[in-house]
C-alpha positions as CSV (number, residue, x, y, z in Angstrom):
1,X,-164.1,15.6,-166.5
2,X,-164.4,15.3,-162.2
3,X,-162.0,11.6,-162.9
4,X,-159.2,13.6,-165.3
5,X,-159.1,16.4,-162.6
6,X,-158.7,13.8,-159.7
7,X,-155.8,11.8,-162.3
8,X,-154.5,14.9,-163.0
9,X,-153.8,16.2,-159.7
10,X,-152.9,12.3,-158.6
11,X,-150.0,13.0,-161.0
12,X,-149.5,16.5,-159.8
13,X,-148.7,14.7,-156.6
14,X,-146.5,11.7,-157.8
15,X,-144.1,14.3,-160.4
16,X,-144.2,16.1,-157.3
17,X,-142.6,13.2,-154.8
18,X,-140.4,12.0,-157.6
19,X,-138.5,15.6,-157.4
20,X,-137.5,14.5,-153.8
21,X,-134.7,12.5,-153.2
22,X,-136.2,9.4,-150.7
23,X,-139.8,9.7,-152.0
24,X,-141.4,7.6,-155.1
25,X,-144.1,8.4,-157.4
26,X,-145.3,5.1,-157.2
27,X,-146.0,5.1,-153.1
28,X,-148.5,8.5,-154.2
29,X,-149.8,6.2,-157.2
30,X,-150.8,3.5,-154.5
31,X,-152.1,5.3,-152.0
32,X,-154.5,7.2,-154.0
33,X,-156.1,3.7,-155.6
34,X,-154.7,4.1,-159.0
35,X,-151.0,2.1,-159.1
36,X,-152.4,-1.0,-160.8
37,X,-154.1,1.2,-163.4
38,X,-151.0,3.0,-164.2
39,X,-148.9,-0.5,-164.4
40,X,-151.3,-1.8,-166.9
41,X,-151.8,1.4,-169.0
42,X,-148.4,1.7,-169.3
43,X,-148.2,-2.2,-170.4
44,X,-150.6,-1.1,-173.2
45,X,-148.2,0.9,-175.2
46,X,-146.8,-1.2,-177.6
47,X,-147.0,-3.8,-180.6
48,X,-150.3,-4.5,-179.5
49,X,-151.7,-1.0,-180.0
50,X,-151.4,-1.6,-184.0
51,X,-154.2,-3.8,-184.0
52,X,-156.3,-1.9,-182.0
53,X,-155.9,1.2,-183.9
54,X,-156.5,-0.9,-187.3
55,X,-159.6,-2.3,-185.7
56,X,-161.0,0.9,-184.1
57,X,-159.2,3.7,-185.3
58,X,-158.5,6.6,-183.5
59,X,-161.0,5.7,-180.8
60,X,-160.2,2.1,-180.8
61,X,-156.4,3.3,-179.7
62,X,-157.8,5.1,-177.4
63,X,-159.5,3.2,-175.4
64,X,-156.7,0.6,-175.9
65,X,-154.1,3.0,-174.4
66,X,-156.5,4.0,-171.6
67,X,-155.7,7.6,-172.7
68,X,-158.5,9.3,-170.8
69,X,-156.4,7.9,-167.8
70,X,-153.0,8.4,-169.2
71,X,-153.1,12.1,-170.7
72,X,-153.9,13.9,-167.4
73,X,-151.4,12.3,-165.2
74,X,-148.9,13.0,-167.7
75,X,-149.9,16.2,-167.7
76,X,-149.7,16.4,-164.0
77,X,-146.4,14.9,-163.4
78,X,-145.1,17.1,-166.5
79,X,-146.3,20.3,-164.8
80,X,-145.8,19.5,-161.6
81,X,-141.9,18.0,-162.2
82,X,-141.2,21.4,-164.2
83,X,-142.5,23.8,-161.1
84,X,-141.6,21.7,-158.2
85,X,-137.6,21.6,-159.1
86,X,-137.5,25.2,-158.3
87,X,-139.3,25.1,-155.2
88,X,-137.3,21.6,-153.8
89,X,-133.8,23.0,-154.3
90,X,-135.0,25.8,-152.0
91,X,-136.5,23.1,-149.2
92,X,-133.9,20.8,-149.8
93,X,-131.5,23.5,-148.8
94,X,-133.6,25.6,-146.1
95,X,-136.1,23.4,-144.3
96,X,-134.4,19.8,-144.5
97,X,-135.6,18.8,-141.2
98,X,-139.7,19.7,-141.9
99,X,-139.1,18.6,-145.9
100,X,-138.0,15.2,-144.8
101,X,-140.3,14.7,-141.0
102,X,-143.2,15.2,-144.2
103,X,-141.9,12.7,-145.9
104,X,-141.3,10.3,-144.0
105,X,-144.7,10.0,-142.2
106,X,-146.3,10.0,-145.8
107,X,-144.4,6.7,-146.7
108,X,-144.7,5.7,-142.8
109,X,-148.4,5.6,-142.7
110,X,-148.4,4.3,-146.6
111,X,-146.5,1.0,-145.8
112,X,-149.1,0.9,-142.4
113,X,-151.9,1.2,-145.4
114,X,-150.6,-0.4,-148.4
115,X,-148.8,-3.7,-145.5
116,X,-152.8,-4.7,-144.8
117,X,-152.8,-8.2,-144.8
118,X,-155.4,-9.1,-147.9
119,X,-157.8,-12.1,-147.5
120,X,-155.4,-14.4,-149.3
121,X,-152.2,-13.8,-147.6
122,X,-150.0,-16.8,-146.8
123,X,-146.9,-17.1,-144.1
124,X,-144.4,-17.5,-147.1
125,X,-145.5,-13.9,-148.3
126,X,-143.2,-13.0,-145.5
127,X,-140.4,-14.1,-148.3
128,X,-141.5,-11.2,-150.6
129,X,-141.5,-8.7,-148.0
130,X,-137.8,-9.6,-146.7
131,X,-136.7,-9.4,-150.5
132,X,-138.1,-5.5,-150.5
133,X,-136.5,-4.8,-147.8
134,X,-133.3,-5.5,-148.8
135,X,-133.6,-4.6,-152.5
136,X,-134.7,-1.2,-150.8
137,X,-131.7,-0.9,-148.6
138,X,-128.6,-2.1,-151.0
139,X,-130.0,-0.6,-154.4
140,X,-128.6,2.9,-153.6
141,X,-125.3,1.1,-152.6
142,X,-124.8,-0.3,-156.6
143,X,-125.6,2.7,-158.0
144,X,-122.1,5.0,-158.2
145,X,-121.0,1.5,-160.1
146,X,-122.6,3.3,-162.8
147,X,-119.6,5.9,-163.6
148,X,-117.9,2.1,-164.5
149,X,-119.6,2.9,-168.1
150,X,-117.8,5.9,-169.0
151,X,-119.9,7.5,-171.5
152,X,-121.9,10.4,-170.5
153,X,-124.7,9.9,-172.9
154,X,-124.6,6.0,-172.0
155,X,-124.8,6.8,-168.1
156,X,-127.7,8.4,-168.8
157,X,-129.5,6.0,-170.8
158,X,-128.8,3.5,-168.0
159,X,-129.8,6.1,-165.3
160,X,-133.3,7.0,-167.5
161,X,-133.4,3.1,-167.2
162,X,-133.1,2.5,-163.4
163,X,-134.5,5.8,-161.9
164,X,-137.8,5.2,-164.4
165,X,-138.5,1.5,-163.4
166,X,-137.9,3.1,-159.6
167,X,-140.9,5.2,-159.6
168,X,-142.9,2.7,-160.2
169,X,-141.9,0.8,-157.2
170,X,-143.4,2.1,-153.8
171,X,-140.5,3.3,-152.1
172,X,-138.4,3.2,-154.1
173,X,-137.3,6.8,-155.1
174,X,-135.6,7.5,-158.5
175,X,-134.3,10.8,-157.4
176,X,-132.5,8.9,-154.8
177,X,-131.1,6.6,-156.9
178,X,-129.8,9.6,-159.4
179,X,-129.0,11.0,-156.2
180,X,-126.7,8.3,-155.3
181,X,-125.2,7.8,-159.0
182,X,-124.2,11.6,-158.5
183,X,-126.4,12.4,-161.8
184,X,-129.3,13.8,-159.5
185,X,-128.0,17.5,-159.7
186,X,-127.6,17.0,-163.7
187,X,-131.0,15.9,-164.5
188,X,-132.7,18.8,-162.6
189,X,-130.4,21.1,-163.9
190,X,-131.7,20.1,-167.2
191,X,-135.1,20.2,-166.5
192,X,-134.9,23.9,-165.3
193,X,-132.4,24.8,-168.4
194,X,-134.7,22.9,-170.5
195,X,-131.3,20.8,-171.7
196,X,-132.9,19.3,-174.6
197,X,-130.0,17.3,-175.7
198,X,-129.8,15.8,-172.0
199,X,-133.4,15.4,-171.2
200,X,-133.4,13.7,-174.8
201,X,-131.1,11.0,-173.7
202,X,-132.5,10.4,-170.3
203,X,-135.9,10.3,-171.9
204,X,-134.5,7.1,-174.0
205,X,-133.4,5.5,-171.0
206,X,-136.8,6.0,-169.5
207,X,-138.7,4.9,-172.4
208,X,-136.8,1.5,-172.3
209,X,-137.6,0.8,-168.1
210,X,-141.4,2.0,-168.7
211,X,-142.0,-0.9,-171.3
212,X,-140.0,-3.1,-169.8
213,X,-140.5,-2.6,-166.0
214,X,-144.2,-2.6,-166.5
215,X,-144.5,-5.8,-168.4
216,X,-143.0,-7.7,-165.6
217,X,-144.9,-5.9,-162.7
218,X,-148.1,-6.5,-164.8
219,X,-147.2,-9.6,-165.1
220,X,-146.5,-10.4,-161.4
221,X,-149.5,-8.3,-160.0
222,X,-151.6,-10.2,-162.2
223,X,-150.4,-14.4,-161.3
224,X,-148.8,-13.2,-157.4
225,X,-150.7,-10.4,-156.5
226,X,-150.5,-10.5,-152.4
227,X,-147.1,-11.6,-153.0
228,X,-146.1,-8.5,-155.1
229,X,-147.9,-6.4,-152.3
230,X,-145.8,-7.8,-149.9
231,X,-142.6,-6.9,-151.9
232,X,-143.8,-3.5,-152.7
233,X,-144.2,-2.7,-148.9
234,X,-141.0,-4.0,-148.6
235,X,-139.6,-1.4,-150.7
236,X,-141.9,1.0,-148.5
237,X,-140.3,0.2,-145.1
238,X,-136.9,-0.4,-146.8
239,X,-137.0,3.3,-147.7
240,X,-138.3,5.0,-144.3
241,X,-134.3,5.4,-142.9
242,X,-133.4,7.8,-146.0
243,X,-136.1,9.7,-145.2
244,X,-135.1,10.2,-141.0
245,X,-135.1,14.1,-140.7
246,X,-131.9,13.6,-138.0
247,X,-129.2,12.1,-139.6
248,X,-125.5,12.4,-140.3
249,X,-123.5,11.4,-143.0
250,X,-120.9,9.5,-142.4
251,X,-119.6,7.7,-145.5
252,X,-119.9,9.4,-149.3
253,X,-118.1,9.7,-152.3
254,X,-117.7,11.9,-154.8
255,X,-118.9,11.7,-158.4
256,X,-118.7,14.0,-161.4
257,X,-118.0,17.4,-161.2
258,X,-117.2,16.9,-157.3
259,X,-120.3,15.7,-156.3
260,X,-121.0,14.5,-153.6
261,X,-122.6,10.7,-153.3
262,X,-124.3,9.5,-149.6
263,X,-123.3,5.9,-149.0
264,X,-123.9,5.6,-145.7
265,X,-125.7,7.5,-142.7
266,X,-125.9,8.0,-138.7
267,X,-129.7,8.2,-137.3
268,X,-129.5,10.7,-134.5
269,X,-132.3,12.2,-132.2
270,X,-133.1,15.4,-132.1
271,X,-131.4,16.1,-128.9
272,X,-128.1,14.4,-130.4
273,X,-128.4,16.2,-133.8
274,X,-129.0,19.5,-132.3
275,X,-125.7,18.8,-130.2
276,X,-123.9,17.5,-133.1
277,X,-124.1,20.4,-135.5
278,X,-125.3,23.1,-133.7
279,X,-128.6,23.9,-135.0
280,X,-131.9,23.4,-133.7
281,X,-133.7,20.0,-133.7
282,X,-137.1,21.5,-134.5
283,X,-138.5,18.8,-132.6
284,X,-142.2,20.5,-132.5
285,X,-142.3,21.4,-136.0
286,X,-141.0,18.1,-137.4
287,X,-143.5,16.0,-135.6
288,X,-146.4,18.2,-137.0
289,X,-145.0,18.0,-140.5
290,X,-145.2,14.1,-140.1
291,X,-148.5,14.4,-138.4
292,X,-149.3,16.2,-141.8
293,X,-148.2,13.3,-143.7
294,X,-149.1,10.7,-142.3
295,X,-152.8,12.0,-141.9
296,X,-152.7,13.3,-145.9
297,X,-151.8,9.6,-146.6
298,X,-154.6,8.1,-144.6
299,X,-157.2,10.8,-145.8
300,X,-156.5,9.6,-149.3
301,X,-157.2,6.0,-148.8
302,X,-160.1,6.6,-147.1
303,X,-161.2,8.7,-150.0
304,X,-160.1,6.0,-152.7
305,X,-162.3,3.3,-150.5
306,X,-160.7,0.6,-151.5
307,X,-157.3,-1.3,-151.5
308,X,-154.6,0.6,-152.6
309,X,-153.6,0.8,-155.6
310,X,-156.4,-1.1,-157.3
311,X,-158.5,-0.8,-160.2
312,X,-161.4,0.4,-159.4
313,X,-163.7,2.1,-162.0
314,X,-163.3,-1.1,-164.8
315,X,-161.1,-0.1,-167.5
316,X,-158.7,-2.6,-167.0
317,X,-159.2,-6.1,-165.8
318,X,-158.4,-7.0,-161.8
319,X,-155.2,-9.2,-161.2
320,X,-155.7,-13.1,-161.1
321,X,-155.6,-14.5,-157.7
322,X,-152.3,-16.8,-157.2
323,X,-153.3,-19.6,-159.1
324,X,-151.0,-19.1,-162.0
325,X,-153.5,-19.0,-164.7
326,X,-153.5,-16.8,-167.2
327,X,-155.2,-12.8,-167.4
């Protein structure tokens, strides 16, 4: 019962993230020790859970699917994406500055935690890293190409698709990337309207990254594990300049309904920003919020003891080292 509290609340706090636009589920997942659980558990569902069930039932499936892991972060996630949407439309539009200077020194300190070199790190891991960086810093770029489909129902299959498969990348946020397709204000509007028909046709679109995304993860954590690290801190890192409480937009578009769509933005200081648009920089109060952060972050991994995002407690397997040989 103690382990489903701590999953639950661990998915309390990812649903949570995944409601901000900049912040990934997946960075909470790996900073509290449990990311390469939730890639494989997810792996699970599928073809393979026939045989399992036929062989042990009910309890068989169960233990296949990892369910005493899987229900309560669902749960948490669930609950918390449901209450938080409420309470992030008010932040997003009140307290940007503090919102965002918490942010970003929660994915600051996890790339600081997450970018420890392990023992069998090699100089061409630097490859990996350089890719995540600049998945993390064009991907939001591609996304308004999405509108190119036409179909409502089809651009949000697609946009299920892409912003699933985001959060479970570190740093990667899939509220940014629905943010930048212009579909961000849609979804949420459906999860607080509980739009049934909408939230039906996203959930397809999810449905379809989770199986897929998390074969190939699992499948890359388990034959290139430091090198997969390496790319998901590049993701981390790639992300931190969306998340820069003193910024200006100077490049957007507009998407459906007259949305607008961020392309491309100005990092200012605080002195700058406050001299730019006329309202305070909150200099103080931003720093503490990323003090917050940052020290929430590092208080986590200290409390999951060992490298982040790792199986710890044995119900799935530990990744092969890089020798290409099979699980």
């Amino acid at each position: 019962m103690k382990r489903q509290l701590s999953v639950f609340l661990k998915g309390a706090g990812m649903g949570a993230a995944d409601a901000v636009p900049g912040v990934s589920g997946g960075t909470i997942a790996f900073v509290t020790g449990i990311y390469e659980e939730l890639i494989h558990t997810i792996k699970q569902f599928g073809p393979a859970a026939i045989p399992a069930w036929r062989r042990g039932g009910l309890r068989g499936l169960s233990v296949h699917l990892n369910l005493a892991f899987a229900l309560p972060l669902l749960l948490g996630i669930g609950i918390s994406l449901v209450s938080v949407a409420h309470l992030v439309v008010w932040l997003l539009e009140d307290y940007p500055l503090l919102l965002n200077g918490f942010f970003f020194g929660l994915v600051a300190a996890s790339a600081l935690v997450v970018g420890r070199h392990p023992a069998d790190w090699k100089p061409w891991h630097l490859l990996p890293l350089a890719v995540g960086l600049l998945l993390a810093h064009g991907l939001p770029n591609l996304m308004p190409m999405i509108h190119l489909l036409g179909s409502p129902s089809l651009m949000l299959v697609v946009a299920g698709t892409i912003a699933i498969s985001a959060l479970l990348l570190p740093g990667v946020s899939g509220s940014f990337l629905l943010l930048s397709m212009g579909l961000y204000g849609t979804v949420m509007q459906g999860i607080r309207s509980f739009d049934l028909t909408l939230l039906g046709t996203f959930a397809a679109g999810c449905l379809i990254g989770l199986f897929g995304f998390s074969r190939l993860l699992s499948w890359l954590l388990r034959h290139y594990h430091a090198a997969t690290l390496q790319l998901l801190v590049g993701f981390i890192v790639g992300s931190l300049p969306v998340l820069w409480p003193w910024r200006e937009l100077v490049r957007y578009q507009l998407g459906p309904e007259g949305r607008m769509i961020p392309l491309d933005y100005r990092y200012l200081t605080p002195g700058h920003y406050a001299d730019l648009t006329g309202e305070p920089g909150m200099l103080l109060p931003v720093m503490v919020t990323m003090l917050v952060g940052a020290a929430l972050v590092l208080m986590l991994d200290r409390h999951a003891g060992d490298t982040p995002g790792k199986v710890t407690d044995g119900s799935h397997p530990p990744p092969d080292k890089e020798d290409g040989s099979n699980a």
